[in-house]
BAGU-178570 format. One line per 3 residues: number of its first residue (from 0); for each residue x, z, y of N, C-alpha, C, O. Coordinates in steps of 0.02 Angstrom, whole numbers, plus 50000, padded with zeros to 5 digits. Atoms other than C-alpha are relative to their C-alpha. Example, Ala and Ser with C-alpha at 12.3 -4.5 7.8 and 13.67 -1.06 7.14 Angstrom:
2
0 = 50045/50000/49941/50615/50390/49775/50045/50000/50060/50097/50033/50059 ~ 49958/49997/49941/50684/50357/49947/49961/50037/50055/49986/50045/50110
***
This chain:
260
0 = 50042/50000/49940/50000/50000/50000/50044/50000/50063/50102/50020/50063 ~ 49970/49998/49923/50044/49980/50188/49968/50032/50059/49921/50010/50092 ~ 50013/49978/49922/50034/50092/50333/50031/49980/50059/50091/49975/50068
3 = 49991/50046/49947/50023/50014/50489/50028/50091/50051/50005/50148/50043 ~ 49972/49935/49951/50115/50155/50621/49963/49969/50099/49981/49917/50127 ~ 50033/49976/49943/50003/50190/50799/50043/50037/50048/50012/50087/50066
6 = 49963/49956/49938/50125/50268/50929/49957/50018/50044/49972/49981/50091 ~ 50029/49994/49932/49997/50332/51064/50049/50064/50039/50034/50123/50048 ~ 49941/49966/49965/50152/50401/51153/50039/49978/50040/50066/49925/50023
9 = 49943/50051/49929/50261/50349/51311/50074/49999/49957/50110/49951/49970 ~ 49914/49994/50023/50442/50395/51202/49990/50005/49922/50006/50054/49889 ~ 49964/50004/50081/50435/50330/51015/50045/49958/50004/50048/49918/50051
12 = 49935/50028/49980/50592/50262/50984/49949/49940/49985/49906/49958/50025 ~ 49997/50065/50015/50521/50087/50929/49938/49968/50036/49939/49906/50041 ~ 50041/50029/49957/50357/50066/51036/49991/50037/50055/49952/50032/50102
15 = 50026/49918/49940/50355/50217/51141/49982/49962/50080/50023/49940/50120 ~ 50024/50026/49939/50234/50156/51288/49962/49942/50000/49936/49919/50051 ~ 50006/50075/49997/50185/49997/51234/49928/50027/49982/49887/50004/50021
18 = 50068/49967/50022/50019/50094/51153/49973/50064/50032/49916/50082/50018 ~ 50008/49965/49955/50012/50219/51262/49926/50021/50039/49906/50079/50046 ~ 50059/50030/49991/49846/50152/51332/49946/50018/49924/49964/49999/49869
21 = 50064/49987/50039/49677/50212/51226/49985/49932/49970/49983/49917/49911 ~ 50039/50088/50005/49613/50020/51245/50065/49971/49940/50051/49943/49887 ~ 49952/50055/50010/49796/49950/51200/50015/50026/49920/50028/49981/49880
24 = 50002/49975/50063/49806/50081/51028/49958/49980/49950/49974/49968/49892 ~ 50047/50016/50044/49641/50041/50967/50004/49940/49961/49993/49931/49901 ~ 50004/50084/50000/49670/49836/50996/50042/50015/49940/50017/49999/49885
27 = 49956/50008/50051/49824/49875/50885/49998/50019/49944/50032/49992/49901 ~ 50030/49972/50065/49752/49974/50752/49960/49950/49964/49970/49943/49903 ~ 50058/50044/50014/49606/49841/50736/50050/49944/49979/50034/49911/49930
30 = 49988/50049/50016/49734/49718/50735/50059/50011/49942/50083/49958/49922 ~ 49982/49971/50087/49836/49812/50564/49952/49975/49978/49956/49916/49959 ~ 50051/50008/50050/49674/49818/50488/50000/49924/49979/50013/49914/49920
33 = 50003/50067/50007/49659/49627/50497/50046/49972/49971/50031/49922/49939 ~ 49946/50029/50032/49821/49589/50436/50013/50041/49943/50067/50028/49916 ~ 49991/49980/50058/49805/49702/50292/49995/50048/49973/49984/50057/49913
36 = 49967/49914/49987/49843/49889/50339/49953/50015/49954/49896/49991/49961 ~ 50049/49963/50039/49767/49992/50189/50009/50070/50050/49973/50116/50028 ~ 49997/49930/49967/49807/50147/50319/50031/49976/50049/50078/49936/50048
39 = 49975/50017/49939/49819/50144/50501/50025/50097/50013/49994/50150/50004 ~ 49968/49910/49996/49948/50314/50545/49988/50005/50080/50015/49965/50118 ~ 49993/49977/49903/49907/50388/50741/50023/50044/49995/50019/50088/49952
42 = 49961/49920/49986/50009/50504/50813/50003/49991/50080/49994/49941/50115 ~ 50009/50005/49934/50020/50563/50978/50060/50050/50017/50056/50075/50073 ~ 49935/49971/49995/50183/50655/50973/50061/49973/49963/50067/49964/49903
45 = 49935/50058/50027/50350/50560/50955/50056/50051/49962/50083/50100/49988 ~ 49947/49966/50019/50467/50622/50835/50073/49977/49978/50102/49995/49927 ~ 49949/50032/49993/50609/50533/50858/50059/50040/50016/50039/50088/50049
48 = 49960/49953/49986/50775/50622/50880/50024/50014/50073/50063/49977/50103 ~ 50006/49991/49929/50763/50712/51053/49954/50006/50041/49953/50013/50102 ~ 50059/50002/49952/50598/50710/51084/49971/50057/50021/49970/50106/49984
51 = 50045/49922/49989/50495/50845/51179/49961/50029/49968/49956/49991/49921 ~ 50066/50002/50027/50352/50918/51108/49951/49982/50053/49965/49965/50110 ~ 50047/50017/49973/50179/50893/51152/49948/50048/50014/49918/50059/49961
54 = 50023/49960/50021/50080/51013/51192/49889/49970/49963/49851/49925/49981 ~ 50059/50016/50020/49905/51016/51090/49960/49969/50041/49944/49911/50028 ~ 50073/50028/49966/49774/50982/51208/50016/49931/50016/49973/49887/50013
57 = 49989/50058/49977/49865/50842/51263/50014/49933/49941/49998/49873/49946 ~ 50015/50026/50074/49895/50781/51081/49938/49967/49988/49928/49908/49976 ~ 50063/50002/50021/49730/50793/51052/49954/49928/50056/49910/49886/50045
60 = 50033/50038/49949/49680/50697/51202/50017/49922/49979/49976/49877/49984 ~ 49990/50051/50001/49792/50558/51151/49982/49950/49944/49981/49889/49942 ~ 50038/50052/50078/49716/50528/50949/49937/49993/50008/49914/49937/49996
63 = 50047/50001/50026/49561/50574/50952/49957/49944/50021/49908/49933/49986 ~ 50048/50067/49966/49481/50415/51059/50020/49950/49937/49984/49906/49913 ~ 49979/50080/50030/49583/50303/50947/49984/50015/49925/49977/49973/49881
66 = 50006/49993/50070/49557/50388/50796/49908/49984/49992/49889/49959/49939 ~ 50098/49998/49999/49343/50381/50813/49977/49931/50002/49926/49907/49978 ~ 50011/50090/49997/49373/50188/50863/50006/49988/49926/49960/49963/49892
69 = 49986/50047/50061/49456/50150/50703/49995/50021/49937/50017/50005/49882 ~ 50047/49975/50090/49364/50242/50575/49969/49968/49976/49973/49960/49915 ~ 50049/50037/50050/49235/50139/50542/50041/49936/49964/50027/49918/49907
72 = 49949/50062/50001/49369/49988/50537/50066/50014/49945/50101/49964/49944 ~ 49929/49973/50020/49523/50067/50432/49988/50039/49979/49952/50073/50015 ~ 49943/49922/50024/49580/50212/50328/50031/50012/50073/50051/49968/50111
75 = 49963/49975/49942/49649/50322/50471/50031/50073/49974/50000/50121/49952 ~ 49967/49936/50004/49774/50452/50449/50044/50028/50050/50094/49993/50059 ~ 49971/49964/49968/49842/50570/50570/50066/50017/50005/50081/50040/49950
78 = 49944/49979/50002/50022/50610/50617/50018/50052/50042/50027/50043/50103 ~ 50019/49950/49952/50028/50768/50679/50045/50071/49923/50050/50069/49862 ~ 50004/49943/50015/50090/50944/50638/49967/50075/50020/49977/50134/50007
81 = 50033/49938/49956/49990/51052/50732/49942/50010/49954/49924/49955/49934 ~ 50037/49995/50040/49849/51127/50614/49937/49978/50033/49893/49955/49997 ~ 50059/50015/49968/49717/51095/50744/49972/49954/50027/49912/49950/50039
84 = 49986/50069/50014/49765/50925/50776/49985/49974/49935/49978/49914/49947 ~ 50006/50036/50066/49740/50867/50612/49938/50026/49995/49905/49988/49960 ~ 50085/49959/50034/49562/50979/50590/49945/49943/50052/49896/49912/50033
87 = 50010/50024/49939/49514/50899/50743/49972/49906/49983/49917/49878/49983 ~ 50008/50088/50035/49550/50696/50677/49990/50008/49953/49995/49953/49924 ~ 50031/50030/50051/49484/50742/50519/49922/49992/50016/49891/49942/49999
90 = 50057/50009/49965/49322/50776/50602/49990/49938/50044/49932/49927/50062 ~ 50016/50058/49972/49335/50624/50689/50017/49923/49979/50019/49871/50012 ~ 50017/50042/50027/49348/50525/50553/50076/49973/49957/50073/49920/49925
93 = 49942/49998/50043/49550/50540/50469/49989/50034/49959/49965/50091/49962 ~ 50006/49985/50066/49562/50540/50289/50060/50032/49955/50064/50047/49896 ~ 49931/49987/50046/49750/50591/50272/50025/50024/50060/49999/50013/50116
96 = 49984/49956/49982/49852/50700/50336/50086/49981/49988/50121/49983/49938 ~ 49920/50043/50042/50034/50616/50360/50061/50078/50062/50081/50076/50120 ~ 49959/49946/49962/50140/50796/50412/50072/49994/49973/50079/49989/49912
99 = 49936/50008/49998/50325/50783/50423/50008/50067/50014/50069/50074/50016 ~ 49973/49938/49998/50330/50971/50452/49993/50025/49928/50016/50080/49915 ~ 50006/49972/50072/50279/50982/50245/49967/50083/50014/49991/50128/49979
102 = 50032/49959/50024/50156/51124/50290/49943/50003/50014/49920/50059/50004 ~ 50055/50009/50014/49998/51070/50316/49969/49986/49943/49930/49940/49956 ~ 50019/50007/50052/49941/51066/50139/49937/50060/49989/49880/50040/49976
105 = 50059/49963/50002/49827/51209/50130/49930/49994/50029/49877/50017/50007 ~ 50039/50021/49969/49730/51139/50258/49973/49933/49991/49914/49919/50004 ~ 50028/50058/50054/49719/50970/50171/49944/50015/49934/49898/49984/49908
108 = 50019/49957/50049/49668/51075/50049/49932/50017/50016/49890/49982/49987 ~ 50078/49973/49962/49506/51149/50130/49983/49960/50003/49946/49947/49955 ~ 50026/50042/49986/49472/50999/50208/49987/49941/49955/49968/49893/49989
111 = 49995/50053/50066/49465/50876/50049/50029/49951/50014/50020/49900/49980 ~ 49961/50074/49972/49574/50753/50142/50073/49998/49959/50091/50047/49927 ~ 49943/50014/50031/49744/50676/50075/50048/50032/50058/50041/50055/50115
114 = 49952/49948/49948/49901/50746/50131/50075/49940/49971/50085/49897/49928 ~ 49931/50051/50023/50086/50672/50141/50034/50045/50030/50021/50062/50087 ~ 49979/49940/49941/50213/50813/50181/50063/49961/49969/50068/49944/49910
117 = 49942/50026/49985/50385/50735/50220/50069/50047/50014/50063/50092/50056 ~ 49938/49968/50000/50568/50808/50205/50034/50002/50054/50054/49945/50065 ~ 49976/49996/49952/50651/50866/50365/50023/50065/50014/50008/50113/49979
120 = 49986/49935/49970/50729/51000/50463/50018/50012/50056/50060/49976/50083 ~ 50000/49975/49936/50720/51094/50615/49957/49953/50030/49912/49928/49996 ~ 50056/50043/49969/50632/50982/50758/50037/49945/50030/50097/49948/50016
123 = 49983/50041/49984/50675/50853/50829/50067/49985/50052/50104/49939/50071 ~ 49941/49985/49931/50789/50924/50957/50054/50008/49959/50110/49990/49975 ~ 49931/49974/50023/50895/50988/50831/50026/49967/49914/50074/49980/49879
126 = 50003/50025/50075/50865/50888/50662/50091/49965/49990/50133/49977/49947 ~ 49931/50033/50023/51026/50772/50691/50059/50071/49995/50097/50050/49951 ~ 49971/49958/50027/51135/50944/50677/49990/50033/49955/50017/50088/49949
129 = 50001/49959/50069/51076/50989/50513/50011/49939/49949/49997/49942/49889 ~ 50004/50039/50076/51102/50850/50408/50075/50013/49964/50123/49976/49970 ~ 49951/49949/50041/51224/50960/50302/49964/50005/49927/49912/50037/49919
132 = 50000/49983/50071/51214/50953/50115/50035/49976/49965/50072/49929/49980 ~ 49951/50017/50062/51293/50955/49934/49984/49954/49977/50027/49915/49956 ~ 50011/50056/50029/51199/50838/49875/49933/49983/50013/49889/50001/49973
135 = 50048/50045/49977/51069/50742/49964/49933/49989/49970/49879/50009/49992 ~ 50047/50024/50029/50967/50667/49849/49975/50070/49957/49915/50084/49960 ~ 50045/49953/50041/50947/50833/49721/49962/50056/50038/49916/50092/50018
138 = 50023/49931/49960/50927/50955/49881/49912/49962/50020/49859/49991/50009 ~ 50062/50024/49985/50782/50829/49945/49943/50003/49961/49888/50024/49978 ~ 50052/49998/50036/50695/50799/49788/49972/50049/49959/49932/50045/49912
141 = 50011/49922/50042/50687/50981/49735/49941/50029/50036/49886/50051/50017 ~ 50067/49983/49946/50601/51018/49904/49932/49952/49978/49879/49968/49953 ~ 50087/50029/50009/50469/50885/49889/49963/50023/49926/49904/50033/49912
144 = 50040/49990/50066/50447/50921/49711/49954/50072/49997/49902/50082/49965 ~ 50042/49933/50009/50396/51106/49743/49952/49993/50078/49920/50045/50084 ~ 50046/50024/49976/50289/51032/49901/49950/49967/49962/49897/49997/49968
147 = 50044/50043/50050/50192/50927/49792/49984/50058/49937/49929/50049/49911 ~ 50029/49966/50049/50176/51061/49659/49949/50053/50047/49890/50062/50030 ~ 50048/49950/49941/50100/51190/49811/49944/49969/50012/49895/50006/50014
150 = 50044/50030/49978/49987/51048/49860/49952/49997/49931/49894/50015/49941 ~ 50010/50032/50045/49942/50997/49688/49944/50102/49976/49883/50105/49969 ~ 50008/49941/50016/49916/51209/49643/49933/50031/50050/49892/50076/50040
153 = 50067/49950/49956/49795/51231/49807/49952/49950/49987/49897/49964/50010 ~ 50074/50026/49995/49680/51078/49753/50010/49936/50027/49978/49891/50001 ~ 49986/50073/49978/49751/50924/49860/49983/49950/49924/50006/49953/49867
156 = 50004/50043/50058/49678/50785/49761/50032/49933/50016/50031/49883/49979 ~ 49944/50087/49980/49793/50636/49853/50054/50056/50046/50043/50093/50094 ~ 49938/49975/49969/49975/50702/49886/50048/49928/49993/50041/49880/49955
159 = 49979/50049/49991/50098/50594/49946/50081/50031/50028/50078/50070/50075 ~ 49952/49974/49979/50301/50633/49966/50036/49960/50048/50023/49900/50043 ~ 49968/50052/49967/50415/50559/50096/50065/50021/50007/50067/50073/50040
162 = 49929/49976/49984/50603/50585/50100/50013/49992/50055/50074/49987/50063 ~ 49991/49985/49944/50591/50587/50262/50072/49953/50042/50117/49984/50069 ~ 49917/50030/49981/50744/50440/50322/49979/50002/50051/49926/49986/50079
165 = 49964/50020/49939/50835/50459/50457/49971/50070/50050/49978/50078/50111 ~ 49978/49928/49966/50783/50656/50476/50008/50035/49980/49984/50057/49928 ~ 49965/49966/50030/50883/50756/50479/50060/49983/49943/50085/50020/49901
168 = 49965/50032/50057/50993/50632/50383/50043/49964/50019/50027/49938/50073 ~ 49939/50032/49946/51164/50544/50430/49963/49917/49963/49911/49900/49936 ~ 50003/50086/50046/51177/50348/50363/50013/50012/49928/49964/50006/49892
171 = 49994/50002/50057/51249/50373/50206/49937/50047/49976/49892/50008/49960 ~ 50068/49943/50024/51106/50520/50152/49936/49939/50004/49905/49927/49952 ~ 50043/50076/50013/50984/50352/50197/50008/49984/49944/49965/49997/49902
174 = 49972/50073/50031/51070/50235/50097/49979/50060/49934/49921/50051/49916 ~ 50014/49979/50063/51068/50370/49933/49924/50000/49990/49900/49985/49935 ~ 50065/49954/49987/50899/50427/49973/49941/49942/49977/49886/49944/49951
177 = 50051/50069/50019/50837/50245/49956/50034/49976/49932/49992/49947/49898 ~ 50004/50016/50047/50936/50208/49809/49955/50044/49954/49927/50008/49913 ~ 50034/49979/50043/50841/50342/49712/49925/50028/50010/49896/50078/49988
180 = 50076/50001/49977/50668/50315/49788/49969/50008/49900/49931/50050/49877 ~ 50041/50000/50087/50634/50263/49565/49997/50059/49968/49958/50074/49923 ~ 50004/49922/50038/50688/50447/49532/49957/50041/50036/49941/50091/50004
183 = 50029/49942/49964/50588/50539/49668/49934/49967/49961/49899/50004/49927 ~ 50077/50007/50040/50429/50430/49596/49990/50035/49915/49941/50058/49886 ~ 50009/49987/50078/50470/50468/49416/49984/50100/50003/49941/50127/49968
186 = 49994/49939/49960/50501/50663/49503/49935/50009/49990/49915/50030/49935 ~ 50065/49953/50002/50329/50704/49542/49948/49951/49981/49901/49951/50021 ~ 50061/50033/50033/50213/50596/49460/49970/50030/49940/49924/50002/49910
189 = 50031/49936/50043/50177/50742/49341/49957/50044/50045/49904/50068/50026 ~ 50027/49984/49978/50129/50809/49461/49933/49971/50054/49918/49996/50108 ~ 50029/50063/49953/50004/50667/49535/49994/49988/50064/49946/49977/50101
192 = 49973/50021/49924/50103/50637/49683/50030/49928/49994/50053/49902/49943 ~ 49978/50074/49987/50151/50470/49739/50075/50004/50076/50089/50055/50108 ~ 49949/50012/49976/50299/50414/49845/49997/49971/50090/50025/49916/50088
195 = 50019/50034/49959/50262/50361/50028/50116/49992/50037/50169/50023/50030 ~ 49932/50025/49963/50424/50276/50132/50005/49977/50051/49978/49922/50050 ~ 49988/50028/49963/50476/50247/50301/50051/49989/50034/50079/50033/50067
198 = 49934/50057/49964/50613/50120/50366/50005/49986/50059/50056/49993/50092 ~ 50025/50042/49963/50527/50038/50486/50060/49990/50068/50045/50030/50113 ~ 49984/50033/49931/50644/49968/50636/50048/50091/50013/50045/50126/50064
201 = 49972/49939/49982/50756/50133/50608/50086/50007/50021/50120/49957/50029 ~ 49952/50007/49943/50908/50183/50692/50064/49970/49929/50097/49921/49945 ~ 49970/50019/50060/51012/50158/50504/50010/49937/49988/50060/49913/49961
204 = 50025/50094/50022/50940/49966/50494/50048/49967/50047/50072/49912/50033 ~ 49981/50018/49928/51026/49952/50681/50086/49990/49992/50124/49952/50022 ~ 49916/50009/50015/51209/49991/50597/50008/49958/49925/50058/49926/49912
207 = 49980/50058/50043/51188/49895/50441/49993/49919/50039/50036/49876/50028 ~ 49995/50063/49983/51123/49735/50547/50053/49994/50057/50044/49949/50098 ~ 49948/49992/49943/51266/49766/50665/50047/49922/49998/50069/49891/49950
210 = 49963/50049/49991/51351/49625/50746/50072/49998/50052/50103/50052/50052 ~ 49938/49982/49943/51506/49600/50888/49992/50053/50031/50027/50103/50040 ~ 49998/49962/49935/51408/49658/51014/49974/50067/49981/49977/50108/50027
213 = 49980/49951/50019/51374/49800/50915/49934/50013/49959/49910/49965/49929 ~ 50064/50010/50026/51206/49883/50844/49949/49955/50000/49941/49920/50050 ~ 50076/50058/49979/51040/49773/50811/49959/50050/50055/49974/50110/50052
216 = 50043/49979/49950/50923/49830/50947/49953/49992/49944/49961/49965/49889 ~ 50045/49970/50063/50757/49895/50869/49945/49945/49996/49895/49954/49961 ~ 50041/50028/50011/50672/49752/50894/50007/49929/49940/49974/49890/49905
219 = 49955/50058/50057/50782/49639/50794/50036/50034/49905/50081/50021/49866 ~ 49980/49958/50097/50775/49766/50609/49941/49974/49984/49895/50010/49964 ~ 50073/50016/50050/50635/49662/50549/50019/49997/49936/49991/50018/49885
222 = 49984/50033/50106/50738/49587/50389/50029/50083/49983/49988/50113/49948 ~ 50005/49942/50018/50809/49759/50368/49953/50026/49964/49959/50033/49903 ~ 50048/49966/50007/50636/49845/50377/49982/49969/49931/49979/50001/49879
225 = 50042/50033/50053/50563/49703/50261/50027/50014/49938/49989/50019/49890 ~ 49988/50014/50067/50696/49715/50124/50012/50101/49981/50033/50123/49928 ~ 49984/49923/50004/50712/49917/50138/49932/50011/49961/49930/50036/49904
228 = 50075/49990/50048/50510/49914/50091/50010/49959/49952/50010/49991/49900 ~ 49986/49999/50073/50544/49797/49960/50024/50036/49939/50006/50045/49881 ~ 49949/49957/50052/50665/49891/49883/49961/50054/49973/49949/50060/49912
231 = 50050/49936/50011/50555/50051/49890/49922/49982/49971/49884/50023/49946 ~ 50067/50017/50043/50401/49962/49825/50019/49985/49941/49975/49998/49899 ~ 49971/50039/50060/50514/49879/49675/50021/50062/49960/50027/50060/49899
234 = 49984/49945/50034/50562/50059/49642/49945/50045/49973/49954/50087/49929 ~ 50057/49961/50011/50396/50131/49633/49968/50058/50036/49939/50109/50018 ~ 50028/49955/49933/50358/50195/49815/49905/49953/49977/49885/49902/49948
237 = 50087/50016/50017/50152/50186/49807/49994/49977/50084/49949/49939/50102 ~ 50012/50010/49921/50175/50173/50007/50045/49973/50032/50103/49976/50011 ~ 49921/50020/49955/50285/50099/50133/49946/50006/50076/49892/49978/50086
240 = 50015/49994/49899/50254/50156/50355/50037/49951/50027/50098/49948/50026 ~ 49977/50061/49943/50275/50008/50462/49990/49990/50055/49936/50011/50075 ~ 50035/50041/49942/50273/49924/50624/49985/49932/49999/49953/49912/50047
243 = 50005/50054/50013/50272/49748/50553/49962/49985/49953/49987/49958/49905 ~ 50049/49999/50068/50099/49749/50439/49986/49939/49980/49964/49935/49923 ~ 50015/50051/50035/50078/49571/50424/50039/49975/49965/50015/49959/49911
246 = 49927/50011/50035/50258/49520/50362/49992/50058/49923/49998/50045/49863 ~ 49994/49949/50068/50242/49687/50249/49977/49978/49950/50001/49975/49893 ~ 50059/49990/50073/50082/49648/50160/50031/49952/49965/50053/49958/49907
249 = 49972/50057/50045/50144/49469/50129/50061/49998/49946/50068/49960/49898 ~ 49957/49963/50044/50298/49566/50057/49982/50030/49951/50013/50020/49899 ~ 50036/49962/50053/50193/49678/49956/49953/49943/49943/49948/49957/49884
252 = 50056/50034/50047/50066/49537/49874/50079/49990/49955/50091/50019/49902 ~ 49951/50023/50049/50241/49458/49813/50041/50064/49940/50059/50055/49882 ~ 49976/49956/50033/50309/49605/49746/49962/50033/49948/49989/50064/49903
255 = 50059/49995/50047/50140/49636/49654/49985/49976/49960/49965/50001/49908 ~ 49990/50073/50030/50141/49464/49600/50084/50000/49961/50087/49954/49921 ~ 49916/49982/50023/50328/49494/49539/49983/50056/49900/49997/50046/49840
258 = 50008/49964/50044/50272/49635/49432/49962/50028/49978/49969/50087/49962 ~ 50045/50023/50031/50113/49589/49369/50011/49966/49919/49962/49943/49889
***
């Protein structure tokens, strides 16, 4: 499946501003859906490395118009860690619950909605000084695995893990993290969790497509993005987060078609 990514925020690293606008979020949500999006993700707080927070009310101010538009139109899931934020867009019509703080699950839980709790640390201010570990891939998939068993233990009946690239994570910690996307699925699928992944146009894609003049700029990691979600769908990610949903899907039918 493909989630289409919603910035309604002035500072995400890859659209920050461009959706900003109520009118200009919705158009773009509506126009995922059309090109394929099985899940359109809103968020209204950028978590990009360095970003401020947000405070709630103002959060709130910035999903909930767009999230009420594109319910009837889309799967809509929330990107949010705030518990009241997310209670908030499920009431207004979000079916998932995509938290990168990995502790909204109880509240998925209550609410009968899906949940996706993602691997990270500290906040955003301070994530790039922790990416410190022995070993990457077993410290990550230990955490999600006992996330996904918590979720799985309070009742969540759609869990969803995300190794979280590119927080809290140098380049190389990427690069492993995506070779053993096939072990984190094989990981908790006892536990009936699925694998969600996002690449999309990330700062990692910017030093592999690197040229003279130096990094790719974020608007130029499309082949990156495209062959990073391949890879992670070919491994047995159930999900891939994008900003490029029509390129994706057409990526995804083939890869379906591949291994069919």
């Amino acid at each position: 499946m493909v989630m289409g990514i919603v910035n309604v925020t002035p500072d995400s690293f890859a659209d920050g501003g461009r959706y900003f606008d109520t009118a200009a979020a919705v158009d773009r949500g509506r126009a995922m859906a059309a090109e394929g999006a099985d899940v359109v993700d809103v968020g209204g707080e950028s978590s990009r490395p360095g970003a401020r927070p947000v405070a709630e009310d103002e959060e709130l101010r910035r999903v909930l118009p767009v999230i009420e538009a594109l319910a009837g139109t889309v799967r809509v899931s929330v990107d949010t860690t705030k518990p009241a934020v997310a209670r908030a867009a499920v009431a207004a019509g979000a079916s998932l619950v995509n938290d990168i703080s990995g502790t909204l699950w109880p509240l998925a839980a209550e609410l009968s909605v899906g949940w996706v709790g993602m691997h990270s640390r500290g906040t955003p201010a301070t994530m790039d000084s922790l990416a410190d570990y022995d070993d990457v891939v077993a410290e990550v998939h230990e955490h999600l695995r006992r996330l996904a068993e918590s979720a799985a233990g309070a009742g969540v009946g759609e869990i969803w893990v995300d190794p979280g690239i590119g927080f809290a994570k140098q380049f190389e910690h990427n690069l492993r993290l995506l070779a053993a996307t096939g072990a984190l699925a094989a990981a908790v699928a006892p536990l009936g969790a699925r694998v969600l992944v996002g690449t999309s146009r990330k700062r990692f894609l910017g030093v592999l497509g690197a040229t003279d003049d130096g990094p790719a700029p974020v608007d130029d990691r499309l082949e990156g993005s495209l062959a990073t979600a391949v890879w992670c769908m070919a491994q047995g990610a159930g999900m891939v987060r994008v900003h490029d949903v029509a390129a994706t899907v057409r990526a995804a039918r083939l890869v379906g078609a591949v291994a069919a």
